[in-house]
C-alpha positions as CSV (number, residue, x, y, z in Angstrom):
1,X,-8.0,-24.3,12.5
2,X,-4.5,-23.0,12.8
3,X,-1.6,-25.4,14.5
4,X,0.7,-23.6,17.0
5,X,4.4,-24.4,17.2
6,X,6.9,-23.6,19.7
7,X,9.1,-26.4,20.0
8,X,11.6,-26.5,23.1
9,X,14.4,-26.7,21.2
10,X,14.0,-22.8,20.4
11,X,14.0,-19.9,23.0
12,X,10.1,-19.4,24.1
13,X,9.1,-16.2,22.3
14,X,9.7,-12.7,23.9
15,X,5.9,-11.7,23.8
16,X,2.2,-12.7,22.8
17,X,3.1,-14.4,20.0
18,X,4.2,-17.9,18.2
19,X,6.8,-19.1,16.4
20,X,5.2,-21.2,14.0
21,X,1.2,-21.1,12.7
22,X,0.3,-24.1,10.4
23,X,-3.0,-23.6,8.3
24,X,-4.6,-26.3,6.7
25,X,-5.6,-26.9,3.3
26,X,-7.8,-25.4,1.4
27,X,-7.8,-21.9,3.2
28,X,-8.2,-18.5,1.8
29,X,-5.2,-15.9,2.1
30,X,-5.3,-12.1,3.0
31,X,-2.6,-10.5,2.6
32,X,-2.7,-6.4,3.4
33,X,-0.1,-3.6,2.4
34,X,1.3,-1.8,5.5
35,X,-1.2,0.7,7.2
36,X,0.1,3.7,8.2
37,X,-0.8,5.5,11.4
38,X,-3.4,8.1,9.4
39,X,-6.8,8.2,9.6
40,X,-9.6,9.1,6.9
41,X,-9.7,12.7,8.0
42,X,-5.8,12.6,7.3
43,X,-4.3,13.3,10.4
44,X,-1.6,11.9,11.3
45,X,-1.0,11.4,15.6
46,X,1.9,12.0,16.8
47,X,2.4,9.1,19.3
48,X,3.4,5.4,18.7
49,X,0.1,3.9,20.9
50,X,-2.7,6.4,18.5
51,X,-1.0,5.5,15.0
52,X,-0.4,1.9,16.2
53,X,-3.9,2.0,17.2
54,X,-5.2,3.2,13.3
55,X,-3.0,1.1,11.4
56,X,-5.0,-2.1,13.4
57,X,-8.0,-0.4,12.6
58,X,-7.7,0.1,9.3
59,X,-6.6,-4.1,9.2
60,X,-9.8,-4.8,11.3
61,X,-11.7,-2.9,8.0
62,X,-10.1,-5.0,5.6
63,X,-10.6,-8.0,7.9
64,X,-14.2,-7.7,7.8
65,X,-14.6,-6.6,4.2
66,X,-13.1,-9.7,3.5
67,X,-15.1,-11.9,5.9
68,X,-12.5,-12.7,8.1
69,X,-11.4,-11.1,11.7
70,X,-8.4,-11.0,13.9
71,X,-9.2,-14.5,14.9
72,X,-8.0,-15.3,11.3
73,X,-4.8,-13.2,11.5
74,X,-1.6,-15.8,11.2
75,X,1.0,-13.0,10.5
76,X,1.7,-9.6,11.4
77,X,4.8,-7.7,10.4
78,X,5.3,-4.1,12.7
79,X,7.6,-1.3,11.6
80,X,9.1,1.3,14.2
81,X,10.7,4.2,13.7
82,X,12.9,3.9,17.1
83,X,13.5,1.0,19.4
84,X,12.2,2.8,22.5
85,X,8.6,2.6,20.8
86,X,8.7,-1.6,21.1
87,X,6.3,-1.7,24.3
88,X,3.8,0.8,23.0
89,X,3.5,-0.8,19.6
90,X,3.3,-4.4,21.5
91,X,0.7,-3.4,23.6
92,X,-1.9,-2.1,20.8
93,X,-0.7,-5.3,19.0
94,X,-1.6,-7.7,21.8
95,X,-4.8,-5.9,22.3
96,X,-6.1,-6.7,18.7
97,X,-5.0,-10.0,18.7
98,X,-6.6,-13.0,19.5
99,X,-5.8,-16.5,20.3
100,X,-3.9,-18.6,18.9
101,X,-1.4,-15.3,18.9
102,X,-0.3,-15.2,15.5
103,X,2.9,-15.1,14.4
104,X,5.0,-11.7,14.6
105,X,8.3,-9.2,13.2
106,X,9.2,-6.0,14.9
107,X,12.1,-4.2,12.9
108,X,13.2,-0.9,13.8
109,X,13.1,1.1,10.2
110,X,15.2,4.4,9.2
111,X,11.6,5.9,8.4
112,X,8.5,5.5,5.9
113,X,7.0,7.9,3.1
114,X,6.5,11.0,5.5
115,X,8.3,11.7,8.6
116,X,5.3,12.4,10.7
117,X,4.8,8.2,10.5
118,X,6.5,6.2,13.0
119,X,4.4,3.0,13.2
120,X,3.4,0.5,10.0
121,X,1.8,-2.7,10.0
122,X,0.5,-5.6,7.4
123,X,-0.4,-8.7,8.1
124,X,-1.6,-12.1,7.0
125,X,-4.8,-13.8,7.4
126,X,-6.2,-17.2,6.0
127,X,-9.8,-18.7,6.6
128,X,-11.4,-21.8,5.7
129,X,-14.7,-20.9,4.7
């Protein structure tokens, strides 16, 4: 459905992602909030890798609720709380996501709503159904 671009006259990207996602016509758009790294019981972990790890969760929910999965994913946008937490957050991130990779951010952020969160992640989807 989606059509990948990475044309050589920009630098290859740095990870499992793609520059460019083109979706065609006609398809439906899901766009999430950022998820935090909390779960329903409210706790919070206090590692990158377990909140990284809920806030994809909590995407995959709303994924399926709205009849799509990570194979529909075009866009996601990471927040960190400190550089050194880039190749934990990329890992969880490349483990949810699925071919074509989608597009991606990672910005380093002064902090979110509670200081206990160091990890936050939207995304967005689109499906032709």
């Amino acid at each position: 459905m989606q059509k990948v671009f990475n044309p050589p006259s920009v630098p290859k990207p740095f990870g499992a992602y793609n520059h460019g996602l083109l979706v065609p016509a006609g398809a439906s758009l899901l766009v999430t909030s950022g998820q935090l790294g909390i779960g329903v019981d409210d706790v919070i972990p206090p590692d990158v890798t377990a909140q990284a790890e809920l806030c994809f969760k909590a995407i995959g929910a709303i994924l399926e609720e709205a009849g799509m999965s990570y194979a529909d994913v075009i866009r996601i946008s990471g927040f960190v709380t400190r550089r050194e937490d880039f190749p934990a957050y990329m890992a969880v991130r490349d483990r949810f996501t699925l071919d074509p990779k989608p597009a991606s951010t990672l910005i380093v952020v002064g902090g979110f709503t509670r200081p206990e969160f160091n990890v936050e992640v939207e995304i967005t989807a689109a499906k032709v159904f």
